[in-house]
C-alpha positions in Angstrom: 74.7 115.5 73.7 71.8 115.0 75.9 69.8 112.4 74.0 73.1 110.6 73.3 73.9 110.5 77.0 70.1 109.5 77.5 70.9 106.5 75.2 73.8 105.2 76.9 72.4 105.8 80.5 69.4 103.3 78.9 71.5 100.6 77.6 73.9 100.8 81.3 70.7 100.2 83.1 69.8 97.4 80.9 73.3 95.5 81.1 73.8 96.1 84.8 70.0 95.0 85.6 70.3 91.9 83.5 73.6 91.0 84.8 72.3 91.7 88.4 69.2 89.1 87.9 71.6 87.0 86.3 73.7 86.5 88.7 71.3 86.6 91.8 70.1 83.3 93.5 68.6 84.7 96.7 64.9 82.9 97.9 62.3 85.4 97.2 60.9 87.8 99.6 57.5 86.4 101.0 55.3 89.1 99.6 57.1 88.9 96.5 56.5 85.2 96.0 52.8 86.1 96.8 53.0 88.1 94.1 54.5 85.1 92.0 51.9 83.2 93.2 49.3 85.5 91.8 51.1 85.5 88.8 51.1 81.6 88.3 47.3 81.2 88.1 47.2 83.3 85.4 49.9 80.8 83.8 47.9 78.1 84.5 44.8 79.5 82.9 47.1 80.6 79.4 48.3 77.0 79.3 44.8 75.6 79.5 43.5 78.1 77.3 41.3 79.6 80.0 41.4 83.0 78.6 37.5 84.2 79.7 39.3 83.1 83.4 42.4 85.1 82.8 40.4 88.7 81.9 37.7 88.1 84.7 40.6 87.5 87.3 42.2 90.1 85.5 39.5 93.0 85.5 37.4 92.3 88.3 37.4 89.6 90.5 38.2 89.1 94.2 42.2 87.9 94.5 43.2 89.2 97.5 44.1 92.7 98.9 45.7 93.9 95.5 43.7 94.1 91.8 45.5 91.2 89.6 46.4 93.7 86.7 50.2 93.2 87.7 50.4 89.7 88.0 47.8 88.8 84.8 50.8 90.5 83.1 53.7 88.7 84.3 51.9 85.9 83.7 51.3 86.4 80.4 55.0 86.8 80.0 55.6 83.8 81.5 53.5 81.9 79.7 55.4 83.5 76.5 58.7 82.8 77.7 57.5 78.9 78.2 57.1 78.7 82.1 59.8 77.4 84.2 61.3 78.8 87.0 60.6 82.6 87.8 63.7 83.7 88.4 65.1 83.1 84.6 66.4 85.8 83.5 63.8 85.8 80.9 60.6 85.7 82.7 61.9 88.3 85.8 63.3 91.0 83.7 59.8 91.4 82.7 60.1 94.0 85.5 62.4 95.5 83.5 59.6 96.6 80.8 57.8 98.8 83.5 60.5 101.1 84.7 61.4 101.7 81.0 57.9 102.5 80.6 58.0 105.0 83.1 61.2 106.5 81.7 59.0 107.0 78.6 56.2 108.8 80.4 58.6 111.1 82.3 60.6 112.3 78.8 56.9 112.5 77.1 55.7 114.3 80.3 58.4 116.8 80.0 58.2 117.5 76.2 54.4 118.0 77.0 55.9 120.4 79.5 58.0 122.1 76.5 61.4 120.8 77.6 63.4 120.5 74.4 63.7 116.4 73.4 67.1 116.0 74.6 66.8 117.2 77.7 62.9 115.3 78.0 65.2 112.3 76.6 67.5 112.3 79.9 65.2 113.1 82.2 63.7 109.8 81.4 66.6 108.1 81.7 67.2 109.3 85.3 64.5 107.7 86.0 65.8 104.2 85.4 68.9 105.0 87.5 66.9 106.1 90.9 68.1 103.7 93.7 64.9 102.3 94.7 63.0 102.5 91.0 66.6 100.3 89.6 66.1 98.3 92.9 62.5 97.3 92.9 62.6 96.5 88.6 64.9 93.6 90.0 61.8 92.3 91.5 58.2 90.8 91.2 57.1 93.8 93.0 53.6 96.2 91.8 55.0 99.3 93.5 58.1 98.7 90.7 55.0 98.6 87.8 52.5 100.8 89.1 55.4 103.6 88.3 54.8 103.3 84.7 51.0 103.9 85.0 51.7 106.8 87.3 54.3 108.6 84.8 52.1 107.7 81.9 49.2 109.3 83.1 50.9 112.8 84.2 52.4 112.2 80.5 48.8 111.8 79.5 47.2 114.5 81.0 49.9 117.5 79.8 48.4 116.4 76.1 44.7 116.6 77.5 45.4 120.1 78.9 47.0 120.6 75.5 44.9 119.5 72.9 41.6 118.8 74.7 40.7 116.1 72.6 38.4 113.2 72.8 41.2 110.8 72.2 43.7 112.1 74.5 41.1 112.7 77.2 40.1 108.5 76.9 43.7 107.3 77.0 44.5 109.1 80.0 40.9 107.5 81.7 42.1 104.4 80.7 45.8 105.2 81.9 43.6 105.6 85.3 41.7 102.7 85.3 45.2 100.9 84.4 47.0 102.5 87.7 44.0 101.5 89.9 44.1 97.7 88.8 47.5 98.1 89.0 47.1 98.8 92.9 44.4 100.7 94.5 47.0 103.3 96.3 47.5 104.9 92.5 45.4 108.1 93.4 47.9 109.0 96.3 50.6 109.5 93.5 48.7 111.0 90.6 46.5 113.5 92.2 48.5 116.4 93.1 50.3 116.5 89.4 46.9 116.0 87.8 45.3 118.9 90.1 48.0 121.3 88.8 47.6 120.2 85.0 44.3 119.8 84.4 41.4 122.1 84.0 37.9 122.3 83.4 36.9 121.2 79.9 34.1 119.3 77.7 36.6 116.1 77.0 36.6 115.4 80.6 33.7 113.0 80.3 36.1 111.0 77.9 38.0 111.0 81.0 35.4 109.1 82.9 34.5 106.9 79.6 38.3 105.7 80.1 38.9 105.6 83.9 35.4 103.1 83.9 37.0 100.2 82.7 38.3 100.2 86.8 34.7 100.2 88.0 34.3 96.2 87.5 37.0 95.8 90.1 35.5 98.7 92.4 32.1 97.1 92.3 33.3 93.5 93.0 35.5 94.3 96.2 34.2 97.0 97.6 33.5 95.6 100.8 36.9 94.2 100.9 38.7 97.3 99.9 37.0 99.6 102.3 38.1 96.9 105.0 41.7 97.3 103.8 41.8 100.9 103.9 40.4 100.9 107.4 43.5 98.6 108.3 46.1 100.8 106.6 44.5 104.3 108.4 44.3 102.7 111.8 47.7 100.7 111.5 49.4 101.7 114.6 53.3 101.4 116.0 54.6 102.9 119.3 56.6 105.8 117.4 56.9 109.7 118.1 54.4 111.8 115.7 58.0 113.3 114.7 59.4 110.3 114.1 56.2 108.9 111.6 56.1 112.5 109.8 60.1 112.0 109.0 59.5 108.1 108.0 59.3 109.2 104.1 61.3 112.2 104.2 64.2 110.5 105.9 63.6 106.7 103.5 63.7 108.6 100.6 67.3 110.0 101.7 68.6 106.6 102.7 67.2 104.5 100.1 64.8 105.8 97.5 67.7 108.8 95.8 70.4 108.2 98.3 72.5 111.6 99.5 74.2 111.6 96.0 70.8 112.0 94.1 69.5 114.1 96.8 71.9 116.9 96.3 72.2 116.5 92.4 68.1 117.0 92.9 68.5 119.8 94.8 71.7 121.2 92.1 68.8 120.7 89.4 66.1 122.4 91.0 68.0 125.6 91.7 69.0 125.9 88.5 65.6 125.0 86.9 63.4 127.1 88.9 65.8 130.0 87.5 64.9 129.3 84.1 62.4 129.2 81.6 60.8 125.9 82.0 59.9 126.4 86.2 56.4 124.6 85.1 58.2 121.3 84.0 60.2 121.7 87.3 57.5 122.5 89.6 55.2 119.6 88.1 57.8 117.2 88.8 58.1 119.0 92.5 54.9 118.8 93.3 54.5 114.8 91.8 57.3 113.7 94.4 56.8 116.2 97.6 52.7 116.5 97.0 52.4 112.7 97.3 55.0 112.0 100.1 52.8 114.4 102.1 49.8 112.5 101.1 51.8 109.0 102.1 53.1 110.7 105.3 49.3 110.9 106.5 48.6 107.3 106.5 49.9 105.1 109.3 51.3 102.2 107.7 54.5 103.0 106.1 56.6 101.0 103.6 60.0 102.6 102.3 58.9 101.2 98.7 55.7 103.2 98.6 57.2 106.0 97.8 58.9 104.4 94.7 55.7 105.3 92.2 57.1 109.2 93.4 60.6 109.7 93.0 60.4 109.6 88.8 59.4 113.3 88.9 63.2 114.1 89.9 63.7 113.5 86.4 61.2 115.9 85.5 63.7 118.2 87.7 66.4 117.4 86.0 65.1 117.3 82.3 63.9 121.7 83.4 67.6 122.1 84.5 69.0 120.6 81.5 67.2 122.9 79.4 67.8 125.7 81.1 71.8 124.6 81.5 72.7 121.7 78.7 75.8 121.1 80.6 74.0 120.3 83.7 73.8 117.1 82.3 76.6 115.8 83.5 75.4 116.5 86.8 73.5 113.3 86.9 76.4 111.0 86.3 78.0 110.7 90.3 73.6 109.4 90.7 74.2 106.7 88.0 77.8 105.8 89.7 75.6 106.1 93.4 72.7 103.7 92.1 75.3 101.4 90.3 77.6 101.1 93.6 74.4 100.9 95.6 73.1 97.9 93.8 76.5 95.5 93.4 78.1 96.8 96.8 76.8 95.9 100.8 76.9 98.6 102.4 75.3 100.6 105.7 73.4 102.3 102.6 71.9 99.2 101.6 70.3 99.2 105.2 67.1 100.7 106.7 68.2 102.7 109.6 66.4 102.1 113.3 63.9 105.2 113.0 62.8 103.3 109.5 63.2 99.8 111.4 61.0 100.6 114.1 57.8 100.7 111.6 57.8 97.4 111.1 58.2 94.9 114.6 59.6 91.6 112.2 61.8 91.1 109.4 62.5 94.4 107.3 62.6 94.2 104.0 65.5 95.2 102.0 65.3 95.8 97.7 68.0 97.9 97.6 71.5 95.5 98.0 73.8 93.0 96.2 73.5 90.5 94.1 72.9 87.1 95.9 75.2 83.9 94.5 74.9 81.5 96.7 72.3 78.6 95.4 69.2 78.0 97.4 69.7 74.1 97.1 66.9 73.8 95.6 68.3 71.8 92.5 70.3 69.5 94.4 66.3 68.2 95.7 64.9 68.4 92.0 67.8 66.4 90.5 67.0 63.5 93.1 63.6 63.9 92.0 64.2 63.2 88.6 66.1 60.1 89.3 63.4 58.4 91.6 59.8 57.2 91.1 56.8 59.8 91.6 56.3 60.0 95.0 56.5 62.5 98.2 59.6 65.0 99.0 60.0 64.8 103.1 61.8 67.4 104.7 63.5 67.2 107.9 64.7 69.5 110.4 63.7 72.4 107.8 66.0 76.2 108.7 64.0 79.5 109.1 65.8 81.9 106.8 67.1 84.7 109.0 66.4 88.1 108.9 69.9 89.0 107.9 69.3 87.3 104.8 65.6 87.7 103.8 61.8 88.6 104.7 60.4 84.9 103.6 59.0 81.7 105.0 61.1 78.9 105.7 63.5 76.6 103.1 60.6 74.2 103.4 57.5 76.2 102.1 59.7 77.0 99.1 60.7 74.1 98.1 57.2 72.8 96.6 56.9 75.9 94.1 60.1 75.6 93.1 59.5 71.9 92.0 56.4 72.8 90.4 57.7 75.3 88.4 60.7 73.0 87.1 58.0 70.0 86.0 58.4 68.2 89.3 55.0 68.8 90.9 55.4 66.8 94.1 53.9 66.7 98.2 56.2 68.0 100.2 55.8 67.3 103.7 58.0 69.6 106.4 59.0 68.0 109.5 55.7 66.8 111.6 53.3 67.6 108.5 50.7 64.8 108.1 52.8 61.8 106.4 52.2 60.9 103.0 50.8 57.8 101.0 53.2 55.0 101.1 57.0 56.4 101.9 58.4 59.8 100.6 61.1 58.7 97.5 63.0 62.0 98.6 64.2 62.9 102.2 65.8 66.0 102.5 67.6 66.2 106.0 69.1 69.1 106.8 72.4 68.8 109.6 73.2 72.2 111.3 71.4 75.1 112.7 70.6 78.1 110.5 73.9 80.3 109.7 73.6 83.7 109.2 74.3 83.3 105.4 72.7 80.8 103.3 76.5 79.5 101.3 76.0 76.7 103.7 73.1 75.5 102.1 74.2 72.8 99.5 77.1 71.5 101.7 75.0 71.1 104.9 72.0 69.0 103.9 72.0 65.2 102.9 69.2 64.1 100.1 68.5 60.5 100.5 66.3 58.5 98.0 
């Protein structure tokens, strides 16, 4: 019964994701389009056939604060799914692929725990339906994919401590190596799991053979990653001590499980710690609460951190399910939760104040509706088409509000956008420098910014 429910918990998350990215239309969060960005230049250099440029950018050279392991894969999707726009359902359910990756790692982790396969099976799957885990998969986020290098490595290292082999001791150094060029914070979420499974033994300099293929990237930016560590550590708000040693505690409540996975958690950790498989339970334990304390240490504080944490609940769950099979039915009002969560605005779908207060501008916000409305971008691209090559001028340009989205203005977007679609034009925003001869498209918008962005396609004029 479990691995049939395990099944049909997999395919849910499937047809409600795609049908969520489907159906969503909202402008991209700024870091996200970063990310997207990132991702880009790696689909530049697979259309050129610049592949020596891909892997260096890939494995060890400077791109900013994050290593470009993330984004070298999206873009290598994208380039297989023929470009275009991002947000086709076919390049961004890439994200997709990661979370179900780290469903794998958490049912692998659990048989290598000795959890029985149906019960390993559905603890995986809980893992897809965790609020913020479903929420972040929606998006070009690395916190979303540096879950599956996380869950793969605690995976991995239950079959070093098992089989002490040369060949399970290399995979998980290069499961390592993949979570740091992933994003350099990976340690924060593997260490305490990996302190409690592994132990002393002659494979471990396999281990190190592995985890190497990261020291390219470590040698390159050093300098600058030593500078962005110093930032984060000395990132400061004016906020109670109390207040910043809650911040995780209290985000993972409201957003990461939510109050309905928070109690089935708890349900499943009674019953597992009374049973026969405590270690799967307490690995999974000490994966979510041993790196929450380690986040809670570091000043700068971001609700989806703690998103690489949360899949050891299923670990939880998986123990209690073996111990009681009829405990799994205790994780269906979580799937209903996450499922409401994710189609229905709600006060749930917002950071509360105490969270707020971290972060002086725009919060960001991962875990709401679908988005409908279209950004108008097409309405510009389709003049494009009909009118010679020439500049795009934009007048009177909105902000988008904070109600809506954490993100530059209309303006800056509109240039990716016709890139992406084949229409790779100037774009010039209100007083920018003017362009070569006259602009062939003038977009001009005709009321202030709403608090909604419906108005979009009814309230600008496109002129040739």
């Amino acid at each position: 019964m479990s691995r049939l429910l395990a099944a049909l918990l997999t395919l849910a998350f499937l047809a409600m994701n795609l049908a969520w990215i489907d159906r969503d239309q909202l402008i991209r969060d700024g870091d996200e389009e970063g990310h997207v960005g990132a991702a880009e230049l790696f689909l530049d250099d697979l259309r050129n056939d610049r592949y020596a440029d891909a892997a260096a950018k890939a494995l060890y050279e400077d791109m900013g604060d994050y290593p470009a392991l993330y984004p070298a894969l999206v873009g290598g999707w994208w380039r297989a799914m023929g470009g275009g726009p991002p947000e086709r359902v076919t390049v961004r359910g890439v994200n997709l692929a990661f979370l179900l990756l780290t469903a794998l790692g958490v049912a692998g982790a659990a048989r290598g725990l000795g959890v029985p396969d149906g019960a390993a099976a559905l603890g995986g799957a809980v893992a897809l339906w965790l609020p913020l885990n479903a929420a972040l998969s929606r998006h070009f986020m690395p916190e979303g994919a540096l879950c599956a290098p996380v869950a793969l490595a605690i995976w991995a290292a239950t079959r070093q401590s098992e089989r002490r082999g040369a060949g399970a001791a290399f995979t998980l150094g290069l499961l390592l190596a993949a979570g740091v060029l992933t994003k350099q914070t990976f340690p924060i979420y593997v260490i305490a799991p990996l302190v409690l499974l592994l132990r002393p033994n002659p494979t471990w300099v396999w281990v190190a053979l592995g985890a190497s293929a990261a020291a390219p990237w470590i040698y390159t930016n050093l300098t600058e990653q030593l500078a962005y560590v110093e930032l984060s550590t000395t990132y400061a708000v004016p906020v109670p001590w109390t207040t910043q040693a809650a911040y995780y505690p209290r985000s993972v409540f409201e957003v990461g499980l939510g109050p309905v996975w928070t109690v089935v958690l708890a349900v499943a950790t009674v019953v597992a710690l009374r049973g026969p498989h405590r270690k799967a339970a307490g690995v999974g334990l000490v994966w979510v609460l041993g790196g929450l304390a380690l986040l809670t240490l570091i000043p700068k504080k971001y609700d989806r951190l703690a998103a690489p944490l949360l899949p050891g609940a299923g670990l939880v769950l998986a123990a209690a399910v073996a111990t009681r099979p009829r405990a799994a039915w205790v994780a269906l009002p979580g799937v209903a939760w996450t499922a409401w969560t994710s189609w229905v605005d709600s006060p749930w779908n917002h950071p509360s104040d105490p969270i707020a207060d971290f972060h002086p501008g725009c919060v960001q916000r991962w875990l709401r509706p679908p988005f409908p409305y279209p950004s108008g971008f097409e309405v510009v691209a389709a003049a494009a088409r009909t009118n010679p090559y020439g500049a795009v001028r934009v007048w009177a340009a909105p902000e988008i509000p904070c109600a809506i989205q954490t993100t530059f203005g209309w303006g800056q977007h509109l240039g990716p956008y016709l890139r992406r679609v084949g229409l790779d034009r100037p774009v010039y925003v209100d007083d920018a420098p003017a362009a070569q001869g006259p602009a062939t498209v003038e977009v001009d918008f005709r009321v202030d910014e709403g608090e909604r962005l419906e108005w979009l396609d009814a309230t600008f004029a496109v002129r040739p």
